[in-house]
N, C-alpha and C positions, 0 to 999 in steps of 0.2 A: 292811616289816612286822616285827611281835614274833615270831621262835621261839617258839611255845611247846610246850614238853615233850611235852608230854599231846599235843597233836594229832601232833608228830614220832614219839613211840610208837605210836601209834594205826596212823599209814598204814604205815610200815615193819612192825609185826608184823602186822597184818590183812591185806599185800601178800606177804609170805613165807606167809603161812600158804592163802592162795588159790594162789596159785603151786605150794605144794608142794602141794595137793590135784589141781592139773589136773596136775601130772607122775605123782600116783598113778592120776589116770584112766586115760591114755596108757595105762599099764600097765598096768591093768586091762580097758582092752577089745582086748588083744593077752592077754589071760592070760599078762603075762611074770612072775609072782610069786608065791607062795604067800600064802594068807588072813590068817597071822599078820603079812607084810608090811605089807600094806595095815591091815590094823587098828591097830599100829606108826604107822604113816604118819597115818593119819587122826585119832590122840589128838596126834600133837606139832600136826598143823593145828589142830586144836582147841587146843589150849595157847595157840600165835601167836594165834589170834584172840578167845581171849578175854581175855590179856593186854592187846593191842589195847583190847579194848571196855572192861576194867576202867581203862585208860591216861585212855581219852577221860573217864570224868566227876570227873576232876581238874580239868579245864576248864569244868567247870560252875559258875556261881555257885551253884544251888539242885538238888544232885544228888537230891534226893527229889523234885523235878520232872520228870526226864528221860522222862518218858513223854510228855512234851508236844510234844518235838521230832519227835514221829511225826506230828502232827498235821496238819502243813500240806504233807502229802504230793502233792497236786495240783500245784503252784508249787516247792517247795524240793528241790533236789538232796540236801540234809543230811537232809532227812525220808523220803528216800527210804533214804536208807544206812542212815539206824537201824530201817527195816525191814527192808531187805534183809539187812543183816549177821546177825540171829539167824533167819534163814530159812535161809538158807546152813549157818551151822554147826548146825541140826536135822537138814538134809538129808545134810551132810556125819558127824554122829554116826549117821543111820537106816543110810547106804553103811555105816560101817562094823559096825554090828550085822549087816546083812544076809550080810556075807562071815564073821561072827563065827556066823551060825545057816548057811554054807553056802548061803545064799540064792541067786536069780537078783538081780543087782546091776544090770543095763541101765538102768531106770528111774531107779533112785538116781541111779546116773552121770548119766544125761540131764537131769535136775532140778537136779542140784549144777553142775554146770559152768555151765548158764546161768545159775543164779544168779550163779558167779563171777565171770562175765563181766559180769552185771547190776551185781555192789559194785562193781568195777573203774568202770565208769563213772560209777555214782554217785561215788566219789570224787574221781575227775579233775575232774567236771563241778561238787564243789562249788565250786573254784575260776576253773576254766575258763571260767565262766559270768559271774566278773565285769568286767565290760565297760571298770568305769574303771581296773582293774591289768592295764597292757598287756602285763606279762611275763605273766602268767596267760591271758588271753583267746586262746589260742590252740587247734586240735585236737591242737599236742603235747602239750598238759599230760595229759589221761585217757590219750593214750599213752604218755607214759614213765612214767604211775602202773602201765600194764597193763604194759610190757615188763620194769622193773626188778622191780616183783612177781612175774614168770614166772621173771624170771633166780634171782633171790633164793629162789624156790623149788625150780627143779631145780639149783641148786646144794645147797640142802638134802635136795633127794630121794638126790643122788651121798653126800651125807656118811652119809644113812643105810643105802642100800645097799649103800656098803661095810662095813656096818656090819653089816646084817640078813643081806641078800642079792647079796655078792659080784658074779654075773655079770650082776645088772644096772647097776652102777655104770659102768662105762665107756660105757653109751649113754644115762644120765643126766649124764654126765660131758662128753660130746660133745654135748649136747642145751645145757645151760648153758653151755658156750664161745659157742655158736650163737647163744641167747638173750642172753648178757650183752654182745655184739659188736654185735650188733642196738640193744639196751638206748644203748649207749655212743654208739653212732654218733645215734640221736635225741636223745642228752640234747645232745649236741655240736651239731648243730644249733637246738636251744630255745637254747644259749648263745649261738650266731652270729646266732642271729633279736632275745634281747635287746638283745644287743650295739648292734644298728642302729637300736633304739627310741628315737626322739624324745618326750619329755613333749609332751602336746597342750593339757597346763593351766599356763601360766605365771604369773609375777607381776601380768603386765599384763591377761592374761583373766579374773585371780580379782578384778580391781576393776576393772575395763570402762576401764583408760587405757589408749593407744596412745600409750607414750612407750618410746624404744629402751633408755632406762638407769634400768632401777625397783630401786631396793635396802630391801631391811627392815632395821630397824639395831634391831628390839625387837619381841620377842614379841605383848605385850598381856598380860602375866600373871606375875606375882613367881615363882611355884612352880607343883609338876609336877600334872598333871591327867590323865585316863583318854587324852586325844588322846597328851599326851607319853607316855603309857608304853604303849599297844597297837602306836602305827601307824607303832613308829619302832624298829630293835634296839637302837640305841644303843651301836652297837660300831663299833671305829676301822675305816679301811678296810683293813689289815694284817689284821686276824681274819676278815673278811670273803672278801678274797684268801687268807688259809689255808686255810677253810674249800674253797672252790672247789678248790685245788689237792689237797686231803687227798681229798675224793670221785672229783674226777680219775682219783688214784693208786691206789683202793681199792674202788671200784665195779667196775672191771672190770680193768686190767691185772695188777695181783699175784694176785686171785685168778686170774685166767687162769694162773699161773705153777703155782701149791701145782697147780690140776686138771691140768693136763698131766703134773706132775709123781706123779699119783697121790696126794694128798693132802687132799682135799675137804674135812675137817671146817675147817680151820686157812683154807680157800676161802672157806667162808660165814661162819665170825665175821667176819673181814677185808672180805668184803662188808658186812656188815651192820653194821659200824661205818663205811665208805662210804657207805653209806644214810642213816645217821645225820646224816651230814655233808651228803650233798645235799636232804637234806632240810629242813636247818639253813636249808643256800645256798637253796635254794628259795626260802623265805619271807624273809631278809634281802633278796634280791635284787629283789624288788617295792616298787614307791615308791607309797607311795598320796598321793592329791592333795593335799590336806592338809597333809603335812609341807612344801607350801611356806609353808604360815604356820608348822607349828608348831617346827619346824626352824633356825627363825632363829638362834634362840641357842644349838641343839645342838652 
């Protein structure tokens, strides 16, 4: 499949900015923070996720349409998100007026988190769900959408509170090691589960022959079309293998290095330029059925 931008923005800052709202929860129903904290905490969530949301209708053909994608909420995983997502950051801005008037915040808390939990699988599940991309179709995909957005965000909780509030940074700090470990060890298994996937649509079952040696020596078409440019990245398999190795490196080992080391801010860029990256590999790494026609000549 095509990278495309807009959606790689989308799930990486709308996945840190959930993330970093359930590590302000955490904290909040332990009272380990002061109200200015959390208030702090809950405008940069708010920032990530609406960055996110502004990301996503780049990817629209008719963005003065996008009200429409709400519509077929019953059936679509993706009409669910775009419910769910400005549900979430209303609940997540009322949390933090209510520590900003002093309020009782339980309720808040209790509403935001399942929502969080709610966008987390709406998002996994809009890909998850499709049956003929076998790297996709699996329960790891919503999961390593929910653990790398957890990681990604109490890595950003530790940057802030080293920032805000000091003595809560080391069990944010230890919390993200935990998460990003977690995080890594499932992305490593979706790679070894790819890894083993046989295509189940060949040459010979997309024209009903049963002959051992079918080769296409020609497209069917002089120039590029919506097939050649969505369902294909079109990148050598060097950039491909970079990409894999660069999220590798930077999802979770070096930032594990900068938090140990007491350094978190320098943590979460370096992840989130990792995220970037796997996020890249995500979507290159799915072959859709199709490119075995349309791929001939690629």
């Amino acid at each position: 499949m095509r990278p495309a931008w807009s959606v790689i923005l989308l799930t990486t800052l709308i996945g840190a900015g959930q993330g970093l709202y359930l590590a302000l929860a955490a904290a909040d129903a332990f009272g380990e923070a002061p109200a200015r904290f959390f208030v702090a905490g809950a405008a940069v969530s708010l920032v990530l996720l609406a960055g996110g949301l502004v990301a996503s209708f780049f990817h629209l053909g008719h963005p003065e349409r996008a009200w429409r994608s709400a519509a077929m909420w019953r059936t679509s995983w993706l009409s669910r998100e775009v419910i769910v997502l400005p549900l979430f950051m209303a609940a997540v801005f009322a949390w933090a007026v209510a520590h900003w008037l002093q309020m009782k915040t339980l309720w808040f808390n209790v509403v935001a988190v399942m929502l969080a939990i709610a966008l987390f699988v709406c998002t996994g599940m809009i890909y998850a769900c499709l049956k003929f991309l076998q790297e996709w179709h699996t329960p790891l995909t919503p999961l390593n959408y929910t653990l790398l957005g957890c990681a990604s965000g109490l890595t950003a909780a530790a940057a802030m509170a080293a920032w805000l509030h000091p003595p809560l940074a080391p069990a944010y700090a230890a919390a993200a090691l935990a998460a990003g470990a977690l995080a890594y060890l499932a992305r490593l298994a979706a790679l070894a589960r790819n890894a083993r996937l046989r295509p189940k649509s060949t040459p010979a079952t997309a024209i009903g022959v049963k002959h051992p040696r079918i080769a296409q020596i020609a497209q069917g078409a002089m120039g590029g079309s919506f097939n050649t440019r969505e369902f294909f990245h079109g990148r050598p398999r060097e950039v491909v293998r970079a990409a894999r190795w660069a999220f590798l490196a930077l999802v979770f080992p070096l930032p594990a290095l900068f938090l140990v080391s007491g350094f978190p801010i320098p943590a979460f860029l370096l992840q989130f330029a990792g995220l970037l990256a796997e996020r890249w590999y995500f979507f290159a790494e799915a072959r859709h059925p199709q490119n075995l026609y349309y791929q001939a000549i690629a």
